[in-house]
C-alpha positions in Angstrom: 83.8 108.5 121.9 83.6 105.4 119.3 80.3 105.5 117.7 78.1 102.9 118.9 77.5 99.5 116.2 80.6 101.0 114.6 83.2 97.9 112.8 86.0 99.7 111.7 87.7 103.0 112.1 86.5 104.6 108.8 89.2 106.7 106.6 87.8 111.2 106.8 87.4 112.5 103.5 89.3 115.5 104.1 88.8 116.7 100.7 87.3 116.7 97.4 89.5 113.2 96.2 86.6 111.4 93.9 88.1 108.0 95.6 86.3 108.9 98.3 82.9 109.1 96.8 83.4 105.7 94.6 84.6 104.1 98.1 81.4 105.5 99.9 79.1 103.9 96.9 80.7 100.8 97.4 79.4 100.7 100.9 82.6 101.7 103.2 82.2 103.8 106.1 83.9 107.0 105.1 83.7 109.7 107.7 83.0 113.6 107.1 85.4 115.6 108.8 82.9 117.5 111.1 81.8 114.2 112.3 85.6 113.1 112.5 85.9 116.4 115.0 83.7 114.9 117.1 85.2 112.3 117.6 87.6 111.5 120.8 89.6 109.4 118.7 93.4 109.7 118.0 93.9 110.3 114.1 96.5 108.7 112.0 98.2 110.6 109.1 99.2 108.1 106.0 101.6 109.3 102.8 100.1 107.4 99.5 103.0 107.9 97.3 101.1 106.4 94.3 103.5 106.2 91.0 101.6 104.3 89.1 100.8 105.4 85.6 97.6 107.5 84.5 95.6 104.7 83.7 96.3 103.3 86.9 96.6 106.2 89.2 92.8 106.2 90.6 92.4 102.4 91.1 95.3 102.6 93.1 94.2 105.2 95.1 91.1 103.2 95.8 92.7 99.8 96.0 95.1 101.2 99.1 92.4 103.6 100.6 90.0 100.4 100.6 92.8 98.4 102.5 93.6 100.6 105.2 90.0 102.1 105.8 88.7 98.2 106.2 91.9 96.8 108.2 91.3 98.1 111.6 89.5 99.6 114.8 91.6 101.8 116.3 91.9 105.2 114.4 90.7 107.7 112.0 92.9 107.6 109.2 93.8 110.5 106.8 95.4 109.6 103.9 97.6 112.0 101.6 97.9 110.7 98.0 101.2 112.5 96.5 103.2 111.2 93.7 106.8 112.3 91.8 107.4 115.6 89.6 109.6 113.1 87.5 107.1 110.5 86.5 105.3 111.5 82.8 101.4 112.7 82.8 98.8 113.7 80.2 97.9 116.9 80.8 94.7 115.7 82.1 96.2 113.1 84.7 98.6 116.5 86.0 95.2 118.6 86.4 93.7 115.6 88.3 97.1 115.2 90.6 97.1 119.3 91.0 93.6 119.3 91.6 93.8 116.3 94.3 97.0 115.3 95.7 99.7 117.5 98.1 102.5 118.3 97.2 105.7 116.7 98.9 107.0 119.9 100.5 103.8 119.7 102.3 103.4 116.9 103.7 107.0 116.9 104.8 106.6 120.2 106.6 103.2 118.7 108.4 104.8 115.0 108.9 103.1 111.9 108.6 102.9 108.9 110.6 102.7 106.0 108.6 104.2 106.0 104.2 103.2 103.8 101.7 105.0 103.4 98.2 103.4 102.1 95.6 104.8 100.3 92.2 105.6 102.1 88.6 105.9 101.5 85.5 109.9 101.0 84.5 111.2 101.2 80.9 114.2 99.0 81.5 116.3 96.6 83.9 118.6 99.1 85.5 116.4 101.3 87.8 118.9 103.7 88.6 118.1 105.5 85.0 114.1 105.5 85.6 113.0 109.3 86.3 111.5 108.6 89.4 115.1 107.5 90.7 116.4 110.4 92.8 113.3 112.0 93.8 112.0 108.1 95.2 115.4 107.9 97.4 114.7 111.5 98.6 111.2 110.3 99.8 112.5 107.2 101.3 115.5 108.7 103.1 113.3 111.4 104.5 110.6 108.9 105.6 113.2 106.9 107.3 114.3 109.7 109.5 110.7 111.1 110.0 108.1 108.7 109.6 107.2 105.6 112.1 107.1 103.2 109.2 107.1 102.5 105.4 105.7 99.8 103.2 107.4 99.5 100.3 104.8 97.8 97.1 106.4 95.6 94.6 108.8 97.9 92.7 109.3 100.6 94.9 110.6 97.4 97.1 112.9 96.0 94.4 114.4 100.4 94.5 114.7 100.2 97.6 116.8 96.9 98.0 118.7 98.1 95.0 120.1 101.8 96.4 119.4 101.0 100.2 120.6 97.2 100.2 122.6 97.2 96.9 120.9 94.1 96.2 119.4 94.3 92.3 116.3 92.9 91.1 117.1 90.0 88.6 115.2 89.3 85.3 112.6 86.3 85.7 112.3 83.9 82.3 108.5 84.3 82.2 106.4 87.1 83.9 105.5 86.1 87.6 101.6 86.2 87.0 98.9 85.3 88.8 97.1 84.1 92.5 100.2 82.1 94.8 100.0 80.3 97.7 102.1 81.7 100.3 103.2 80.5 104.3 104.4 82.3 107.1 108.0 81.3 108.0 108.2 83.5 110.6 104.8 83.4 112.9 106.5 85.1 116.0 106.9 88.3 114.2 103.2 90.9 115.5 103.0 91.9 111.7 101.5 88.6 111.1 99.9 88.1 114.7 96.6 86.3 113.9 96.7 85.9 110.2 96.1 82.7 108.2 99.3 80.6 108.3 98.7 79.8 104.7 97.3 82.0 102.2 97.5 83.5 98.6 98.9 86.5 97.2 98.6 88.2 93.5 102.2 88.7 91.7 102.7 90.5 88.7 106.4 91.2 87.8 109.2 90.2 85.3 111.7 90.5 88.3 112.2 89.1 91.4 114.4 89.8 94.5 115.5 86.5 95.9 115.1 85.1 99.0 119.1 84.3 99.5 118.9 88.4 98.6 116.7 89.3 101.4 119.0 86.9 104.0 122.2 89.0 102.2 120.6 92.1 103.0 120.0 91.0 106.5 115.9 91.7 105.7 113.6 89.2 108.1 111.5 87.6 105.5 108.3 86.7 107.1 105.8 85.2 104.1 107.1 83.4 101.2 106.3 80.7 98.5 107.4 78.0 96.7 106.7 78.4 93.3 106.8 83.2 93.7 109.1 83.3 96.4 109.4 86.0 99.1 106.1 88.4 99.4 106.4 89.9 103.0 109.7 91.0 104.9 111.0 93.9 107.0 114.0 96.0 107.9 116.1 94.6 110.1 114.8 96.1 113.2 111.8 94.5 112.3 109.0 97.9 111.7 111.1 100.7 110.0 110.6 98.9 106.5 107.7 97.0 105.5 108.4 95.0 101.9 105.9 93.3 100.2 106.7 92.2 96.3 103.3 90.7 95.5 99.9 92.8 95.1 97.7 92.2 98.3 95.7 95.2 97.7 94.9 94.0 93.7 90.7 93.8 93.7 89.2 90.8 92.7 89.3 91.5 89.0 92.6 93.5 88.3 94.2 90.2 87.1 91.3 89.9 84.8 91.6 93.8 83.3 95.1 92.9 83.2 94.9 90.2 81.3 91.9 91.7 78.8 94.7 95.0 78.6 97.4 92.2 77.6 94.7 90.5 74.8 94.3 94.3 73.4 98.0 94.8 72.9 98.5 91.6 71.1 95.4 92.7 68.7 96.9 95.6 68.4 100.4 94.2 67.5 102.2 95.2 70.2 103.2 91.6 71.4 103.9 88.8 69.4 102.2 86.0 71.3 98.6 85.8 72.9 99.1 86.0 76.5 98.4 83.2 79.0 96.3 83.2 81.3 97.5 84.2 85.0 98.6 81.1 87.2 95.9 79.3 89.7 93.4 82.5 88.8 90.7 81.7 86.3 88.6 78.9 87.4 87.8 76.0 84.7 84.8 77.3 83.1 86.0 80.7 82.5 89.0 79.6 80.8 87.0 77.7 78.0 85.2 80.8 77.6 88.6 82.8 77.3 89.9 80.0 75.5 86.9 80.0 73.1 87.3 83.9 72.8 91.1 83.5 71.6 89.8 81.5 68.6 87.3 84.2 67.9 90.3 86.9 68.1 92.8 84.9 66.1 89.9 84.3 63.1 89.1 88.2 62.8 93.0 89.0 62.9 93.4 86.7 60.1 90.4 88.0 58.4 91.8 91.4 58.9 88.7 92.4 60.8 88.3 93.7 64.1 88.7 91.6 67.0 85.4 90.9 69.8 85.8 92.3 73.1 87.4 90.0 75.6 83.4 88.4 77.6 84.7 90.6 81.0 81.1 90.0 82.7 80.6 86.4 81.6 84.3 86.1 83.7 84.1 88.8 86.4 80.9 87.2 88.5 82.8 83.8 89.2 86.2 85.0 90.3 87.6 83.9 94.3 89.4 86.6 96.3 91.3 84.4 98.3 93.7 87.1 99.8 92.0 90.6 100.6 90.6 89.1 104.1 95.0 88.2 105.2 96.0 91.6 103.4 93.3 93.7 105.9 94.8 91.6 109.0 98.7 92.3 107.8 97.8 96.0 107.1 95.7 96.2 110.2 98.4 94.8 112.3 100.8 97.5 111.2 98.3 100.0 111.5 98.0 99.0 115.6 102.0 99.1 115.9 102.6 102.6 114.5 99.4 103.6 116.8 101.3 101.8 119.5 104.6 103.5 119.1 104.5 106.9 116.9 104.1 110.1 119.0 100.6 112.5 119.2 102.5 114.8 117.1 102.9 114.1 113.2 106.4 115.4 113.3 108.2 113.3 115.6 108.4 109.3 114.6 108.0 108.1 117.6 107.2 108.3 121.5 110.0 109.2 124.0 110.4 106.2 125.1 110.3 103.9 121.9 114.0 103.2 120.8 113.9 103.9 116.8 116.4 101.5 116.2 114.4 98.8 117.7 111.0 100.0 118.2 108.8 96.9 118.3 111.3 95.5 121.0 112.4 92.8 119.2 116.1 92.8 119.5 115.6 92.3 123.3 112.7 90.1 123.2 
């Protein structure tokens, strides 16, 4: 039975991952595993293929553990973080992943129900010659066989419409960066079922996949804006593939640490111009404070000394999240359709009855 004045279905802690400790000081209801045993509550198994860097890896981790343990009521949610042999690690990050994460063999042994891909760091425009390449379309290709559904995060999207698609990113003139307003084109599809019509979504990419890319792909776009263009779209049965090519899951300040990790590599000469801020993010006040701490950076450059540290708290306190309640109803909406459609068993995608090549019903709807 549901445990009485519970909100939300909380994520089980089925091991030692330190994410679950920092999620469970910040207040969200994450679930022991004897207590989850308990429970008469069907469970849902979730791949986190997380490729982002080292000094990423755990606040993504906590940033997609955050969004599917607050998006929804239905199920108790194990997630597997796993990630690429490929991909380079410090020794310490590889003790933290063998300590932590399962390997790949596992987990496709097991089965899962749901996949999410996350971004990477690339080191150039072609894809194809990134080390994560092969291994990535090995994951997806399995997932689409096996698993009920896959969302694809900002780059792993642009790989997949590249080698699935063959539809290639394309090189923007100026980074994509900052908060966007986006709409909902398409308000019939239940992936946006009750969701804001109109809402923002962080970006932060040199690429883009176009919109006239996604309708050549035959891809349903489903959120898009003017000025960042398509965020949100699916496979063309409408479930199998779930792209997204902005950050919904980015915290309130990951612009902000991104922009004080941008400030640091100009001080450090590894970019030639001080960066601007991100678009429609900083309110007013806080960029005459960043504004007044570029002159103080620029002065002790010249000077040769040291440069301040970017005034992170004086900034932090006065940010608007203006997307994270729309990314819990998107993510909780696709949570409720793979409840709704995969089978009890972690190894088959999908109930007897549920047609995988239309398994939302939305061909003959």
């Amino acid at each position: 039975m549901i445990e009485a004045g519970s909100t939300n279905m909380p994520i089980v802690a089925h091991n030692a991952l330190p994410t679950f400790a920092r999620l469970r000081a910040e207040g969200q209801h994450i679930l022991d595993p004897d207590r989850a045993i308990q429970q008469d509550i069907r469970e849902l198994h979730i791949g986190l293929l997380n490729m982002m860097p080292d000094a990423a890896l755990a606040a993504t981790e906590r940033q997609f553990f955050r969004l599917v343990g607050q998006s929804n009521q239905i199920a108790q949610f194990y997630v597997h973080p796993f990630t690429l042999e490929g991909l380079t690690r410090s020794a310490k990050a590889r003790e933290y992943i063998e300590q932590y994460y399962e390997p790949f063999d596992k987990l496709r042994e097991e089965g899962l129900d749901a996949l999410i891909v996350t971004g990477a760091n690339v080191t150039g425009q072609d894809l194809a010659r990134e080390p994560f390449w092969e291994p990535l379309i090995e994951v997806i290709d399995w997932a689409y066989e096996h698993v009920t559904s896959t969302l694809c995060s900002c780059l792993a999207t642009h790989a997949v419409l590249q080698f699935r698609y063959a539809q290639r990113r394309r090189p923007l003139p100026a980074k994509r960066w900052g908060v966007f307003v986006h709409r909902v084109v398409n308000r019939s599809h239940p992936l946006v079922e009750n969701v804001n019509t109109l809402f923002d979504v962080p970006h932060s990419r040199f690429n883009e996949v176009s919109r006239a890319q996604f309708d050549a792909a035959g891809l349903p776009v489903l959120v898009e804006s003017e000025e960042a263009s398509v965020h949100l779209a699916t496979s063309a049965d409408g479930f199998r593939l779930i792209f997204f090519q902005g950050h919904p899951e980015y915290d309130t300040v990951s612009l902000l640490k991104e922009y004080k990790r941008e400030v640091r590599r100009f001080a450090a000469g590894e970019r030639v111009d001080y960066p601007p801020f991100p678009q429609h993010y900083f309110p007013l006040r806080e960029q005459a404070i960043l504004e007044e701490h570029r002159e103080h950076v620029l002065k002790a450059l010249d000077r040769g000394r040291p440069p301040p540290g970017l005034p992170e708290e004086l900034i932090a306190a006065r940010l608007d999240n203006t997307w994270h309640d729309t990314a819990e109803g998107v993510v909780g909406n696709w949570m409720g359709l793979v409840y709704m459609v995969t089978d009890s068993h972690r190894r088959n995608p999908f109930m007897p009855h549920v047609n995988p090549q239309d398994p939302l019903g939305l061909t003959r709807q």
